[in-house]
C-alpha positions in Angstrom: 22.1 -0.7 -38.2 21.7 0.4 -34.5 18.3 1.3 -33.1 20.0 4.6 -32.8 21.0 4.9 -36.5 17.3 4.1 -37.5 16.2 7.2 -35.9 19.1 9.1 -36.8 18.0 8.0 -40.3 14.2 9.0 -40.4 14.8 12.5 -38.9 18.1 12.8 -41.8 15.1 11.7 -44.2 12.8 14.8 -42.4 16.0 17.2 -42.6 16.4 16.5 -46.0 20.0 15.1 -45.8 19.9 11.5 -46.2 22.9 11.1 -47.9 24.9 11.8 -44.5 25.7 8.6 -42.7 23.7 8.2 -39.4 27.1 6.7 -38.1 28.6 10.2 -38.1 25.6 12.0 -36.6 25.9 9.3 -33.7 29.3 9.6 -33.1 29.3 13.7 -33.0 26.3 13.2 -30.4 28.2 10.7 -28.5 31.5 12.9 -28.5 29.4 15.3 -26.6 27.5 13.5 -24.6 28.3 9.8 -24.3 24.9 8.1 -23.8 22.2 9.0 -25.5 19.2 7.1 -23.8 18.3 10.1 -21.3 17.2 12.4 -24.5 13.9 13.5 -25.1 12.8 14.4 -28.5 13.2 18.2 -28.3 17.2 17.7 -27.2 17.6 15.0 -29.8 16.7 17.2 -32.5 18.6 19.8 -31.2 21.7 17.5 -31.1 21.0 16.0 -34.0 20.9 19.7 -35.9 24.5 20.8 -33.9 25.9 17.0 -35.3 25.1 18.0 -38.8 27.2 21.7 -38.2 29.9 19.5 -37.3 29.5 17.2 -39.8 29.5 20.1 -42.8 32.8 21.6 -40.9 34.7 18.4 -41.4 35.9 16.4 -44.2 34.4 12.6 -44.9 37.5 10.6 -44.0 37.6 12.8 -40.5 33.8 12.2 -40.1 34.5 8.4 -40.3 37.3 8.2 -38.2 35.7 9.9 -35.3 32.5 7.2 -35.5 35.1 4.8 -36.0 37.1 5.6 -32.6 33.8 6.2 -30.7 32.0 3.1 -31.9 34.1 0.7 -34.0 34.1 -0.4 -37.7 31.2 0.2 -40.0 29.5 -2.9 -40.7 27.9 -3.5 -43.9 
């Protein structure tokens, strides 16, 4: 799991919605705004709240295949 994902994880866990994948929530960020390095902890929850929206709009198999074309397989 990407440093990335970890946080993605903990605030899911603070959300209450760790069942999504942090994958997705990366990838939805990333379609929007490619690198995520410059975010400061305001934006990212912002972004992180908007990746969930987008999340809930789609379906599961749509949700993977965009973190798929944005950052590769999953690995286990």
């Amino acid at each position: 799991m990407s440093q990335y994902e970890k946080t993605i994880q903990a605030e899911l866990a603070r959300r209450g919605r760790p069942e999504v994948s942090p994958r997705w929530v990366e990838a939805w960020i990333r379609l929007e705004l490619g690198v995520l390095d410059w975010l400061d902890k305001a934006r990212w929850r912002r972004e992180v709240r908007i990746a969930l929206e987008c999340i809930d709009a789609s379906t599961a198999e749509d949700n993977e295949k965009l973190a798929t074309s944005l950052m590769g397989p999953a690995r286990n």
